[in-house]
N, CA and C atoms as a LAMMPS dump frame, in Angstrom:
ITEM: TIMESTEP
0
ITEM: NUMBER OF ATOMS
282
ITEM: BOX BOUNDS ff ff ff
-5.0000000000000000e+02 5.0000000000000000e+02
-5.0000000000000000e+02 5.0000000000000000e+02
-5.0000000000000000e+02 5.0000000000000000e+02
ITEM: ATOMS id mol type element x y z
1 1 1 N 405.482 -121.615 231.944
2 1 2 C 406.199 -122.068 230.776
3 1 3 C 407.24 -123.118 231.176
4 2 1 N 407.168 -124.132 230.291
5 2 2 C 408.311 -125.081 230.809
6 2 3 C 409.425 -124.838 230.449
7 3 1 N 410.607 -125.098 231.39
8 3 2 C 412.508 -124.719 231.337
9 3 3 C 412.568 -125.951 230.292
10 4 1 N 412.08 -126.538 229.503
11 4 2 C 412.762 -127.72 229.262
12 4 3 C 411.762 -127.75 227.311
13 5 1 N 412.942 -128.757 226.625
14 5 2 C 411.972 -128.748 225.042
15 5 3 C 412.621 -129.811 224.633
16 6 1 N 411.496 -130.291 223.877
17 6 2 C 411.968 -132.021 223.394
18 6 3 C 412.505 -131.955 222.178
19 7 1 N 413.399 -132.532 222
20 7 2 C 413.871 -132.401 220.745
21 7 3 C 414.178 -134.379 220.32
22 8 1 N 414.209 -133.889 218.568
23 8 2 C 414.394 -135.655 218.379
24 8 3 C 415.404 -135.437 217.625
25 9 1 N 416.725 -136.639 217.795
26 9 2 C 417.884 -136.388 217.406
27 9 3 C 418.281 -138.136 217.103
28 10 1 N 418.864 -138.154 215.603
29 10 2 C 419.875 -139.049 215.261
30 10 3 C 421.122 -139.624 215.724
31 11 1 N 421.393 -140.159 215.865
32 11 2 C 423.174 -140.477 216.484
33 11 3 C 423.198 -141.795 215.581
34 12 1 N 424.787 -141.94 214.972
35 12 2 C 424.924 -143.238 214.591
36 12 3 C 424.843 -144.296 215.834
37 13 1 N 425.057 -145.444 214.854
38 13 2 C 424.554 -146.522 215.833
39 13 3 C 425.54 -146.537 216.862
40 14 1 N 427.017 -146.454 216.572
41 14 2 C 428.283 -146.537 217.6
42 14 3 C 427.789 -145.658 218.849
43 15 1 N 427.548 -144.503 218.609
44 15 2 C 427.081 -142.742 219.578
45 15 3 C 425.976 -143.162 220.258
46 16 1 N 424.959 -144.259 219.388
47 16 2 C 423.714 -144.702 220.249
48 16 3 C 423.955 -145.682 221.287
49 17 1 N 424.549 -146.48 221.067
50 17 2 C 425.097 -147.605 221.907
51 17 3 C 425.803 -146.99 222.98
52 18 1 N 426.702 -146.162 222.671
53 18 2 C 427.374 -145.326 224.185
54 18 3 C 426.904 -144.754 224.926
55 19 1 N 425.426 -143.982 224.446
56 19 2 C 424.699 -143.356 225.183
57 19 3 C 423.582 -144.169 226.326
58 20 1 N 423.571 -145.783 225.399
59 20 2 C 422.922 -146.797 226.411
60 20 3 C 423.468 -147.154 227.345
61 21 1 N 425.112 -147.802 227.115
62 21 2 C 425.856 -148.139 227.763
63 21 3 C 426.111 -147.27 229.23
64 22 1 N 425.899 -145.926 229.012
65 22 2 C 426.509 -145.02 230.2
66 22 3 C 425.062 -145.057 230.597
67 23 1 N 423.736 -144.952 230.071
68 23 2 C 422.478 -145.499 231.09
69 23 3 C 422.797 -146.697 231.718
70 24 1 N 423.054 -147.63 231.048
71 24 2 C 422.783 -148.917 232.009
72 24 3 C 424.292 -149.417 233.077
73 25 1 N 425.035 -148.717 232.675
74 25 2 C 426.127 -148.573 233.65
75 25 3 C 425.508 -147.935 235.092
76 26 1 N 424.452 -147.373 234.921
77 26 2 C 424.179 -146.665 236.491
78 26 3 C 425.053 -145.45 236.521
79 27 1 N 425.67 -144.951 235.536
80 27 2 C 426.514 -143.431 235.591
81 27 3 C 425.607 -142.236 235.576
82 28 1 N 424.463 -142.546 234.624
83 28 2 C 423.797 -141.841 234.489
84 28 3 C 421.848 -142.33 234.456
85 29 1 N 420.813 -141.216 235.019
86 29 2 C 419.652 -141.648 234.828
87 29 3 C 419.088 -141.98 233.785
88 30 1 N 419.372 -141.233 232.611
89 30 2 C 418.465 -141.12 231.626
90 30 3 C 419.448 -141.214 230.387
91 31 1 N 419.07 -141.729 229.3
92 31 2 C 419.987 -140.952 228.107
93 31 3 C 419.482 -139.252 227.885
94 32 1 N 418.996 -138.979 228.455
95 32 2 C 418.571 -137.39 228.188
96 32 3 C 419.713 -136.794 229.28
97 33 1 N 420.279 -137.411 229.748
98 33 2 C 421.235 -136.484 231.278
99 33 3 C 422.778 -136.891 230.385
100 34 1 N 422.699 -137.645 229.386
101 34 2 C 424.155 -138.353 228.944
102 34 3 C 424.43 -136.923 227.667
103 35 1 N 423.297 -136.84 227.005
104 35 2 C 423.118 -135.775 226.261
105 35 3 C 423.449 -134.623 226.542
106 36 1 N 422.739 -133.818 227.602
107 36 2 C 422.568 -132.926 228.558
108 36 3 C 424.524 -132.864 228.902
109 37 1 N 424.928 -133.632 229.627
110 37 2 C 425.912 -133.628 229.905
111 37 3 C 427.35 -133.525 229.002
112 38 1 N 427.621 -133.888 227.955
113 38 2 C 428.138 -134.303 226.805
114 38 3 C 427.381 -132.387 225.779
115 39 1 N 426.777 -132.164 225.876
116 39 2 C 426.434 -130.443 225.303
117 39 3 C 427.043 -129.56 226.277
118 40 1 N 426.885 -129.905 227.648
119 40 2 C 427.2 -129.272 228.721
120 40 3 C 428.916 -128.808 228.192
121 41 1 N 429.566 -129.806 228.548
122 41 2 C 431.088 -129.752 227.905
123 41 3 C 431.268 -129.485 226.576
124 42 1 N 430.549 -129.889 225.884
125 42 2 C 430.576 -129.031 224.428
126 42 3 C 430.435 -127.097 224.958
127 43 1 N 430.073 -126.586 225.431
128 43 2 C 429.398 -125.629 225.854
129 43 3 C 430.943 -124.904 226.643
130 44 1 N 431.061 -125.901 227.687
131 44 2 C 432.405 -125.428 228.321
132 44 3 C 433.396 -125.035 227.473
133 45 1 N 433.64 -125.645 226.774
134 45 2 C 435.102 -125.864 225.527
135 45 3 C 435.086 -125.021 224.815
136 46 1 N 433.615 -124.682 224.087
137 46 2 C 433.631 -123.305 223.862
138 46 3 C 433.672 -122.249 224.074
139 47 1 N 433.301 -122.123 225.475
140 47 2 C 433.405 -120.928 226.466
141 47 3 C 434.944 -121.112 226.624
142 48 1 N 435.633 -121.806 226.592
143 48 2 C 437.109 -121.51 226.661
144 48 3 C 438.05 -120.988 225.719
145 49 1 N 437.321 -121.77 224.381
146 49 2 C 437.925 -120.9 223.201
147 49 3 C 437.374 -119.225 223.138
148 50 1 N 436.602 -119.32 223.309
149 50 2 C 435.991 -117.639 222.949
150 50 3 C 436.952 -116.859 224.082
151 51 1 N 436.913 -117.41 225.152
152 51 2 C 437.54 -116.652 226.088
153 51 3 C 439.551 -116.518 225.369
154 52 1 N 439.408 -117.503 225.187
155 52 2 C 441.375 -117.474 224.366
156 52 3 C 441.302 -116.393 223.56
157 53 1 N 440.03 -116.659 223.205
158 53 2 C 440.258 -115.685 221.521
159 53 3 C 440.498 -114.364 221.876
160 54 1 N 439.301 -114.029 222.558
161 54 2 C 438.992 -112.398 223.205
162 54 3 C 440.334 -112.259 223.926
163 55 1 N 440.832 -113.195 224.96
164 55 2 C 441.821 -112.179 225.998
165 55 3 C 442.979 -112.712 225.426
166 56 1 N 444.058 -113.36 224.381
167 56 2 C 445.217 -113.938 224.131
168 56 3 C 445.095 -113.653 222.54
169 57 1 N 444.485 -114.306 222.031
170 57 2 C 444.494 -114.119 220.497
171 57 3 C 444.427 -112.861 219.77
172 58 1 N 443.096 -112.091 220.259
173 58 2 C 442.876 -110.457 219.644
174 58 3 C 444.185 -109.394 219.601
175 59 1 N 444.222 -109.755 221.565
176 59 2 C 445.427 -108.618 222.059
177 59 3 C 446.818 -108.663 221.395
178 60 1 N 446.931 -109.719 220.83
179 60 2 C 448.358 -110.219 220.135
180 60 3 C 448.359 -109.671 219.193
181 61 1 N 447.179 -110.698 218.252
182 61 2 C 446.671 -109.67 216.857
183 61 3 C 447.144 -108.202 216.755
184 62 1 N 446.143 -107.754 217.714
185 62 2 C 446.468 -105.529 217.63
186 62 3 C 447.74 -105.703 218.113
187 63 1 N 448.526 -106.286 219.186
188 63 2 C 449.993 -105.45 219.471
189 63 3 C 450.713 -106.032 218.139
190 64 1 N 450.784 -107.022 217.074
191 64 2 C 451.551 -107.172 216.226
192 64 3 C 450.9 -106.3 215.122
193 65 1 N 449.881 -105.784 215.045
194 65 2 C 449.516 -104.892 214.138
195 65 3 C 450.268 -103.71 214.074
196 66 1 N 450.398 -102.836 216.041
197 66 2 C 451.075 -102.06 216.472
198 66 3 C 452.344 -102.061 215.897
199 67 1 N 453.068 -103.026 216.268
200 67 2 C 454.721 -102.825 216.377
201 67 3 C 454.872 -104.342 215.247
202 68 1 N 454.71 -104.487 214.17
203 68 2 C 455.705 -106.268 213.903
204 68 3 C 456.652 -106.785 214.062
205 69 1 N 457.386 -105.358 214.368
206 69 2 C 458.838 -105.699 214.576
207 69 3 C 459.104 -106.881 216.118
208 70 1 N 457.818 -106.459 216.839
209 70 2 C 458.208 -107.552 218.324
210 70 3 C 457.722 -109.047 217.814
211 71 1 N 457.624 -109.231 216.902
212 71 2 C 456.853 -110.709 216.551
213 71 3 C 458.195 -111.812 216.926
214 72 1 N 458.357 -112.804 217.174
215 72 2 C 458.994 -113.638 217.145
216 72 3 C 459.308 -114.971 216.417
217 73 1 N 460.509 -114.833 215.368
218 73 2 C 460.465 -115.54 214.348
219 73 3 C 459.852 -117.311 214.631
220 74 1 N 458.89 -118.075 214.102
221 74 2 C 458.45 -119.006 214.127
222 74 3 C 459.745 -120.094 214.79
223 75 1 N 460.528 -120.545 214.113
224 75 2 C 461.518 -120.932 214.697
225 75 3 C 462.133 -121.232 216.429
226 76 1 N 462.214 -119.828 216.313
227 76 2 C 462.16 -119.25 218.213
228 76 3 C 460.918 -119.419 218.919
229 77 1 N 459.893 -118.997 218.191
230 77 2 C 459.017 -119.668 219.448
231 77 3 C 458.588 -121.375 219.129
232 78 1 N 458.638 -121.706 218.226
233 78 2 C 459.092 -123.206 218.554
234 78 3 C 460.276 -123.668 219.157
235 79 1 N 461.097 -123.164 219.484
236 79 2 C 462.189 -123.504 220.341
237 79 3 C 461.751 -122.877 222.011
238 80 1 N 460.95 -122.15 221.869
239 80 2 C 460.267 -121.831 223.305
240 80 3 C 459.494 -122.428 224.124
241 81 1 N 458.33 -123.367 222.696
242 81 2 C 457.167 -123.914 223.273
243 81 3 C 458.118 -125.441 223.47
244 82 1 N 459.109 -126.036 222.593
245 82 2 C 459.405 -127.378 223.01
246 82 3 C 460.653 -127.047 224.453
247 83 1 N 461.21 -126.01 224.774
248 83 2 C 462.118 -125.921 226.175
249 83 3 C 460.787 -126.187 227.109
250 84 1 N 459.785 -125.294 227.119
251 84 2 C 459.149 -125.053 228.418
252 84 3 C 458.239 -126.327 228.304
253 85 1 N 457.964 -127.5 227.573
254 85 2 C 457.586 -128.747 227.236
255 85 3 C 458.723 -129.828 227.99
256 86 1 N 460.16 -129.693 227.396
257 86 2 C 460.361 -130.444 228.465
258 86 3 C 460.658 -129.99 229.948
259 87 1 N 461.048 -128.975 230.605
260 87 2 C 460.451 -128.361 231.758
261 87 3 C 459.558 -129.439 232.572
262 88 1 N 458.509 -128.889 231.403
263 88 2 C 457.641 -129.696 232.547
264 88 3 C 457.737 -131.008 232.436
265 89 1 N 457.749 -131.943 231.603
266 89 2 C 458.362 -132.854 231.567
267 89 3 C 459.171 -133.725 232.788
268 90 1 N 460.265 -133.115 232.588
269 90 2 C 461.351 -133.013 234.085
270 90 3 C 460.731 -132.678 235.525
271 91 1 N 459.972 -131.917 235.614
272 91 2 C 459.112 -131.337 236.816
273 91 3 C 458.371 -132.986 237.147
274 92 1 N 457.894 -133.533 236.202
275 92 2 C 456.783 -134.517 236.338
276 92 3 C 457.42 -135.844 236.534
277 93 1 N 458.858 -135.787 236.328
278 93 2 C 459.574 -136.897 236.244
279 93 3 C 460.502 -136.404 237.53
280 94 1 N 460.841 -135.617 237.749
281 94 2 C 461.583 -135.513 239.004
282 94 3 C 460.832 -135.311 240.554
């Protein structure tokens, strides 16, 4: 049985042209490897969200279900996420 299945697919003309361009650049062999590659990372990105979701998002979910009282007023953790923003910031500049 073959690992592999043909499929026929649309792209606007802009998406078609990029997919030539990175063939005839020599980046890539085929427009089938530009494809391939470009799903590949589609694929990754999602495997990263699912993974957020399951181990950061859920567990939060149930412990604020648990207790609401530990939630942290919107406010404060926007004053959390822009301190530890410039942090790094400073880290990158110093």
């Amino acid at each position: 049985m073959r690992s592999t299945r043909q499929l026929s697919i649309t792209l606007p003309n802009e998406m078609a042209d990029w997919v030539k361009d990175k063939t005839a650049s020599g980046a890539y062999a085929s427009e089938s490897e530009v494809i391939r590659d470009g799903l590949r990372t589609l694929k990754e990105r999602d495997d990263v969200v699912e993974r957020w979701l399951r181990e950061e998002v859920v567990p939060a979910a149930l412990a604020y279900d648990t207790d609401p009282s530990q939630a942290v007023p919107i406010d404060e953790a926007f004053d959390r996420v822009i301190a530890e923003l410039r942090g790094k910031e400073k880290a990158r500049a110093g």
